[in-house]
DSSP file (Angstrom, degrees, kcal/mol; ACC not computed):
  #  RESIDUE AA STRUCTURE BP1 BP2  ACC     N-H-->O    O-->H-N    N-H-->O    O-->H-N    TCO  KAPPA ALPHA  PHI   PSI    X-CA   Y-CA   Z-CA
    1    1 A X              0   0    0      0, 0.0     3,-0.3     0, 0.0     0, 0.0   0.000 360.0 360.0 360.0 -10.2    0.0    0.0    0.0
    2    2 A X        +     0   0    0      1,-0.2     5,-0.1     5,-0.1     4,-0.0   0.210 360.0  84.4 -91.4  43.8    2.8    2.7    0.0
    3    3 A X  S    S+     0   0    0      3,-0.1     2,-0.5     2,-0.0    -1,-0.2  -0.412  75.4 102.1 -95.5  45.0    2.5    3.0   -4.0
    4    4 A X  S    S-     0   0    0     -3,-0.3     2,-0.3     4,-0.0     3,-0.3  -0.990  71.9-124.4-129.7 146.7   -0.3    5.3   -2.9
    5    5 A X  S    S+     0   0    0     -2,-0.5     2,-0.1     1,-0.4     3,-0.1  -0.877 100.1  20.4-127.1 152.8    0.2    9.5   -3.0
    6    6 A X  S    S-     0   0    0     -2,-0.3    -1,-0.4     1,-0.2    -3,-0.1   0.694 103.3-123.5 -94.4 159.3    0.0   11.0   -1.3
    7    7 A X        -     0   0    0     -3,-0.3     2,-0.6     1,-0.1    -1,-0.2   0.008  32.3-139.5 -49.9 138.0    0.4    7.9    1.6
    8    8 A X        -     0   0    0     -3,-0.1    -1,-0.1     1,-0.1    75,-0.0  -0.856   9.5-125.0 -92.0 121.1   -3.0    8.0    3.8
    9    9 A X  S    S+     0   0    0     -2,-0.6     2,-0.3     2,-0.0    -1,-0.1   0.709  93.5  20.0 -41.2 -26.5   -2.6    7.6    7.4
   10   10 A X        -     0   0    0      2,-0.0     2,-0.4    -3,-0.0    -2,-0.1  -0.864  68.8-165.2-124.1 176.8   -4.9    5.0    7.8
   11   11 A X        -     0   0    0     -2,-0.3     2,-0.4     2,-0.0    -2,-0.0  -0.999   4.2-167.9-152.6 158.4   -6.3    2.4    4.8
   12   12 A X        -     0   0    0     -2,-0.4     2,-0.4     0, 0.0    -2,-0.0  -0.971  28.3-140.0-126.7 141.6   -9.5    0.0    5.3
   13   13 A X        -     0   0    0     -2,-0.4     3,-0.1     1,-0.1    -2,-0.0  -0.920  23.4-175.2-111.8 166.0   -9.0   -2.1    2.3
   14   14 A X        -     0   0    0     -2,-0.4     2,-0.2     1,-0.3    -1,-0.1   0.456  40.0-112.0-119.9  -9.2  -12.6   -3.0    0.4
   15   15 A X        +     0   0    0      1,-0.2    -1,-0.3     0, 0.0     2,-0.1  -0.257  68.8  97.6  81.5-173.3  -11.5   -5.4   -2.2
   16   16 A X        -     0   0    0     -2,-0.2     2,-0.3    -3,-0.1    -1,-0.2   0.063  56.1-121.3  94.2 161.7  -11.6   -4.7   -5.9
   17   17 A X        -     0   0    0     -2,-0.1     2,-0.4     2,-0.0     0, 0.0  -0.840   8.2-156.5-128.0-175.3   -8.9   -3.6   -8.2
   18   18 A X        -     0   0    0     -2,-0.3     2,-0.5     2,-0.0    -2,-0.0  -0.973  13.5-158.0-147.0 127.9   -8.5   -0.6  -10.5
   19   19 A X        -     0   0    0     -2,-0.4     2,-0.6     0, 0.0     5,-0.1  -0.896  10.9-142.6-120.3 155.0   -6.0   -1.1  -13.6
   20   20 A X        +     0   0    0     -2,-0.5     2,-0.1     3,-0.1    47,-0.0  -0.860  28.4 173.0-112.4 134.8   -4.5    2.1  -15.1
   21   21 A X        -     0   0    0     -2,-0.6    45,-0.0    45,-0.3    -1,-0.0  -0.273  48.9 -95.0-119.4-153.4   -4.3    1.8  -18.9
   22   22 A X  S    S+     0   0    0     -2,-0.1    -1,-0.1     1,-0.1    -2,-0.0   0.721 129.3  53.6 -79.0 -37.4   -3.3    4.4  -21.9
   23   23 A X  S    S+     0   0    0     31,-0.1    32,-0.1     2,-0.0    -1,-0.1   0.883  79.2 105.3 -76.4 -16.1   -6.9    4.8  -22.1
   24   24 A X        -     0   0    0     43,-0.1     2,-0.5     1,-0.1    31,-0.5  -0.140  59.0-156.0 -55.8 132.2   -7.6    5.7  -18.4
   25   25 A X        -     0   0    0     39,-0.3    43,-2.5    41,-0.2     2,-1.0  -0.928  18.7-125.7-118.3 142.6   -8.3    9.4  -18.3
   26   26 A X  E     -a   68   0A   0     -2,-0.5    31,-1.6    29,-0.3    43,-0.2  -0.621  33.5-157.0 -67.8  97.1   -7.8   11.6  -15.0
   27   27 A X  E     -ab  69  57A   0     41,-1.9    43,-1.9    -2,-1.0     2,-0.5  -0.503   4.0-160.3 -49.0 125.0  -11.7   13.4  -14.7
   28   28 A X  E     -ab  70  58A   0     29,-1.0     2,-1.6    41,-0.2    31,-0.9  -0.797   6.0-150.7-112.2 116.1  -11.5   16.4  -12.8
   29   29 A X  S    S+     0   0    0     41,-2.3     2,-0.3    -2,-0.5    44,-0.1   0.369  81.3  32.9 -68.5  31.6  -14.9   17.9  -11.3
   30   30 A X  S    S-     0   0    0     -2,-1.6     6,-0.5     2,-0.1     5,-0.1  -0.897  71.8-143.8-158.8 131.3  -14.6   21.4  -11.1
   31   31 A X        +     0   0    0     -2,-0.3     2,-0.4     4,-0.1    -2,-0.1   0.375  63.7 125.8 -83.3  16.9  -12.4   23.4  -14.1
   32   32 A X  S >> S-     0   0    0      1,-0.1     4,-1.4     4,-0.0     3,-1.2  -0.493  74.6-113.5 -77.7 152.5  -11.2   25.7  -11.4
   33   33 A X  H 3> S+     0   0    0     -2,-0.4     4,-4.0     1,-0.3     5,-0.2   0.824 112.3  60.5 -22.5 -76.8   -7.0   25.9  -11.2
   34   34 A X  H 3> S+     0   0    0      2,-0.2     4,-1.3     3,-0.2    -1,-0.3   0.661 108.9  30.8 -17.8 -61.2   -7.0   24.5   -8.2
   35   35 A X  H X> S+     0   0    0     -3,-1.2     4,-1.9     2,-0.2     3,-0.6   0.954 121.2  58.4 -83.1 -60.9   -8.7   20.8   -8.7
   36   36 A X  H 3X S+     0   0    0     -4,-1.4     4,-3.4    -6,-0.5    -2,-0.2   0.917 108.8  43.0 -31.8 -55.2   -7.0   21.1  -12.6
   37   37 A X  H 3< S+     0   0    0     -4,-4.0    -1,-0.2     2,-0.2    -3,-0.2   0.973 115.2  54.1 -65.2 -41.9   -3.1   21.5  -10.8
   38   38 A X  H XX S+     0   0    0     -4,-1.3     4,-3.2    -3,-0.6     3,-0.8   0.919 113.6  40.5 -38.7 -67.5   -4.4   18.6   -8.4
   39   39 A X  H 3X S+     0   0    0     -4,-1.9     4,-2.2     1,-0.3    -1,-0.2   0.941 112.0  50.0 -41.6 -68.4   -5.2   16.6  -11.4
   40   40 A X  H 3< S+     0   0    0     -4,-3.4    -1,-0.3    -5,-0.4    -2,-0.2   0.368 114.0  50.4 -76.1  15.0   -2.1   17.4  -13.6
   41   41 A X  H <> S+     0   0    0     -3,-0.8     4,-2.7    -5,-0.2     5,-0.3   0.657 105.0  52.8-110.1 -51.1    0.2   16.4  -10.3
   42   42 A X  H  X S+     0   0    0     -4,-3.2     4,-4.0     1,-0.2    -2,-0.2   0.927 113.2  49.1 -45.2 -45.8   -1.6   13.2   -9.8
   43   43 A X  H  X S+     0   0    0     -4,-2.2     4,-2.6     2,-0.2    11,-0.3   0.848 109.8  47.6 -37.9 -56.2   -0.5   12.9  -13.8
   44   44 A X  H  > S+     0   0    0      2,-0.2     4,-1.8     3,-0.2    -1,-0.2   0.945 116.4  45.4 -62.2 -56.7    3.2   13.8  -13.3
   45   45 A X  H  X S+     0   0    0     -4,-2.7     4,-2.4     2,-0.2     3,-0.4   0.978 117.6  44.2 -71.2 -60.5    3.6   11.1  -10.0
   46   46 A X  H  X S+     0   0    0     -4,-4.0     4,-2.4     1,-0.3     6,-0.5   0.727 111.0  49.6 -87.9  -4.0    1.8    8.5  -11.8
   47   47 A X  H  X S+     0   0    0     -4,-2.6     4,-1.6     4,-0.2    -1,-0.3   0.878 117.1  46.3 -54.0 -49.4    3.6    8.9  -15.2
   48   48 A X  H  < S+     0   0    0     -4,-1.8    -2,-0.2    -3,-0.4     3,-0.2   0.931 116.9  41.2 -45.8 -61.6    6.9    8.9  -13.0
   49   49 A X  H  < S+     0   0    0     -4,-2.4    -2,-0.2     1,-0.2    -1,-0.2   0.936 133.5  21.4 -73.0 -48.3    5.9    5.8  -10.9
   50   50 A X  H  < S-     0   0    0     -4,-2.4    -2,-0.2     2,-0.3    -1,-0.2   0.302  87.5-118.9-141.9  46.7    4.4    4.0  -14.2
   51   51 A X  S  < S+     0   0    0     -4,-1.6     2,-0.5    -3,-0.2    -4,-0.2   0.460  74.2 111.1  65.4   6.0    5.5    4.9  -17.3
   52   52 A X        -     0   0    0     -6,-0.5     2,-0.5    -5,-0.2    -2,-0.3  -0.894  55.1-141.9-110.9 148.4    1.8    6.2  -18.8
   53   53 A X        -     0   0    0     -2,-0.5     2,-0.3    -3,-0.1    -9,-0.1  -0.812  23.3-165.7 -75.4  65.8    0.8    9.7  -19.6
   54   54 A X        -     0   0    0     -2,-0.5     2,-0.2   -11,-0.3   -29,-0.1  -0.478  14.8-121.8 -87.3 159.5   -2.7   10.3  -18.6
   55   55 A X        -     0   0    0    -31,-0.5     2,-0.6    -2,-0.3   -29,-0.3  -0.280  10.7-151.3 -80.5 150.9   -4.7   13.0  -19.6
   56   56 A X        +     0   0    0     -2,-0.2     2,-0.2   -31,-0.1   -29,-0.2  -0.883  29.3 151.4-109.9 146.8   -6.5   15.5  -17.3
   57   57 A X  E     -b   27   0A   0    -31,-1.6   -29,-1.0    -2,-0.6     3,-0.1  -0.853  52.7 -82.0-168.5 146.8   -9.9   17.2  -18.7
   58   58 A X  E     -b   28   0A   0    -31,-0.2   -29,-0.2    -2,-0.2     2,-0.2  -0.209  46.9-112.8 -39.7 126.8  -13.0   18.6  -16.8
   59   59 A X        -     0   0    0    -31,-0.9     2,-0.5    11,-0.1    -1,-0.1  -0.389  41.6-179.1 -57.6 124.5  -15.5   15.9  -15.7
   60   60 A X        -     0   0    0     -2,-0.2     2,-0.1     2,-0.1   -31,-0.0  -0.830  53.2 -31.7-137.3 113.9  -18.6   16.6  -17.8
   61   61 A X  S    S-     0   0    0     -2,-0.5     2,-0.2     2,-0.0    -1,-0.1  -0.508 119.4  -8.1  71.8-141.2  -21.8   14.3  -17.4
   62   62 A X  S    S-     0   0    0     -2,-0.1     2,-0.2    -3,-0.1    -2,-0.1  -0.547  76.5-125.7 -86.0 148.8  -21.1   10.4  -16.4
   63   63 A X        -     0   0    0     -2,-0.2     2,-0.4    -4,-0.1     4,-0.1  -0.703  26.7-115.1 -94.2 140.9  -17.3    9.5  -16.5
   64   64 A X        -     0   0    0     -2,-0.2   -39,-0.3     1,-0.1    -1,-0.0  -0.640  47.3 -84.3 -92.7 157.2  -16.8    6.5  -18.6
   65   65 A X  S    S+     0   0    0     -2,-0.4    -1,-0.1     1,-0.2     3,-0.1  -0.081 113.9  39.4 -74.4 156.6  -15.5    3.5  -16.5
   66   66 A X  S    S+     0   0    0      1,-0.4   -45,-0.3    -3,-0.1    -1,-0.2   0.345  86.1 134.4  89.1   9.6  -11.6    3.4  -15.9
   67   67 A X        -     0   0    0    -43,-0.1    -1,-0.4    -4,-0.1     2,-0.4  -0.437  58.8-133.9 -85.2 176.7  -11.8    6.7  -15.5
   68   68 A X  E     -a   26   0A   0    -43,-2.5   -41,-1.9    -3,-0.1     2,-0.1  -0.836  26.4-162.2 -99.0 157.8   -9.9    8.5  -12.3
   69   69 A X  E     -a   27   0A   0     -2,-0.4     2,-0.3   -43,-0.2   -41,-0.2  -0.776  13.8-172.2-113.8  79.9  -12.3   10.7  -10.9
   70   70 A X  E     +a   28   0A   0    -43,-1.9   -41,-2.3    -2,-0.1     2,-0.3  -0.574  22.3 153.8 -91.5 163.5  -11.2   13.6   -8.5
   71   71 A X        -     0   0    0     -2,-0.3   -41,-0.1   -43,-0.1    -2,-0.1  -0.903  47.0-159.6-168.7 160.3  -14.0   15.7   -6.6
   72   72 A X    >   +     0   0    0     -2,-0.3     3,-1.0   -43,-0.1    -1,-0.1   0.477  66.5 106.4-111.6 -43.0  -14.8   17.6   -3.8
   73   73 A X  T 3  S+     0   0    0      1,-0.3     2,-0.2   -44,-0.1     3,-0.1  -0.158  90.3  12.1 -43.2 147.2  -18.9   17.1   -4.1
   74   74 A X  T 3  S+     0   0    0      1,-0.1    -1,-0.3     2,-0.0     3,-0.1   0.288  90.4 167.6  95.5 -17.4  -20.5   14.7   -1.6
   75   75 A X    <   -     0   0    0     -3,-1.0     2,-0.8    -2,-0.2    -1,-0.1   0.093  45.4-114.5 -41.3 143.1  -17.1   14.8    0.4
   76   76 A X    >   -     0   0    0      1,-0.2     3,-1.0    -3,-0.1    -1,-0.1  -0.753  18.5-151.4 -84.1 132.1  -17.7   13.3    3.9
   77   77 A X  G >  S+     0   0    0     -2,-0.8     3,-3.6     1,-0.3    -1,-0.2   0.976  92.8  69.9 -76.8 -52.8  -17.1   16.5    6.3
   78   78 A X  G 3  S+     0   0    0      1,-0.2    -1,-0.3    -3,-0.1    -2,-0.1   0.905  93.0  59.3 -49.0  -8.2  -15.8   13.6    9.1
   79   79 A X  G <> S-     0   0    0     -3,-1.0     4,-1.3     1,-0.2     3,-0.2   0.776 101.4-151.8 -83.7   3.7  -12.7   13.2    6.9
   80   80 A X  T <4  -     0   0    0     -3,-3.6    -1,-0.2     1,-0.2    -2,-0.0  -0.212  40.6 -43.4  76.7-166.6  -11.6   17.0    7.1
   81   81 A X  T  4 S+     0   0    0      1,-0.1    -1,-0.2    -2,-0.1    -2,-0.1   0.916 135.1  35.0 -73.6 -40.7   -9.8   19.0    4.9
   82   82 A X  T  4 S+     0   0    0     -3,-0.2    -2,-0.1     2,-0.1    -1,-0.1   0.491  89.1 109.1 -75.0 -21.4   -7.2   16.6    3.9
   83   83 A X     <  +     0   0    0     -4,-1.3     2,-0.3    -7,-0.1    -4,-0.1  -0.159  38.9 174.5 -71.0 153.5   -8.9   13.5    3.9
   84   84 A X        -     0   0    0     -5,-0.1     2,-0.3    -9,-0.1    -1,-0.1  -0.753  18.1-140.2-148.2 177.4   -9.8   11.5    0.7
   85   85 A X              0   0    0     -2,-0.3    -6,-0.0   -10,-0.0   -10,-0.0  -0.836 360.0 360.0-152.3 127.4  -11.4    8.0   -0.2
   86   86 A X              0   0    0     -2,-0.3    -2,-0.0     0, 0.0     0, 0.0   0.048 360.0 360.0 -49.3 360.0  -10.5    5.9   -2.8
C-alpha cells in the first residue's frame, strides 16, 4: 500500500482492483486551477511511478469506467480538509 500518493494515514481495504491503462483518463470535477493543478500532479507522479501519460480534462456528465475521478462534491465532512477516499 505505500505506491499510494499521497500515503494516507490509515487504509481500510474493500476489495476490488482498478487497472490504469493508456486509455484511463484523470476526470476532474470542477475546471477551477486548483482541482486542474491537483489533477495534472496526480498525472506527473503516476507517469513517473508508471510509465503512462494520462490526460487531465473537466468531468462533464457520467465518467466512462476506468476513468480517475477527482471531486470535492458529496465529500464526507468527518474526513476533514485533507482527507480522501479511494
Amino acid at each position: 500500500m505505500n505506491n499510494l500518493i499521497p500515503l494516507p494515514v490509515s487504509i481500510s481495504e474493500a476489495g476490488g482492483t482498478f487497472t490504469l491503462t493508456k486509455e484511463t483518463v484523470i476526470r476532474v470535477e470542477s475546471s477551477s486551477d486548483e482541482m486542474l493543478a491537483v489533477g495534472r500532479y496526480l498525472a506527473a507522479a503516476l507517469a513517473a511511478a508508471v510509465g503512462i501519460e494520462l490526460p487531465v480534462e473537466p468531468l462533464s456528465g457520467e465518467p466512462q469506467p476506468g476513468s480517475i475521478v477527482l471531486s470535492t462534491a458529496d465529500a464526507d465532512p468527518s474526513l476533514g480538509q485533507e482527507g480522501y477516499e479511494l
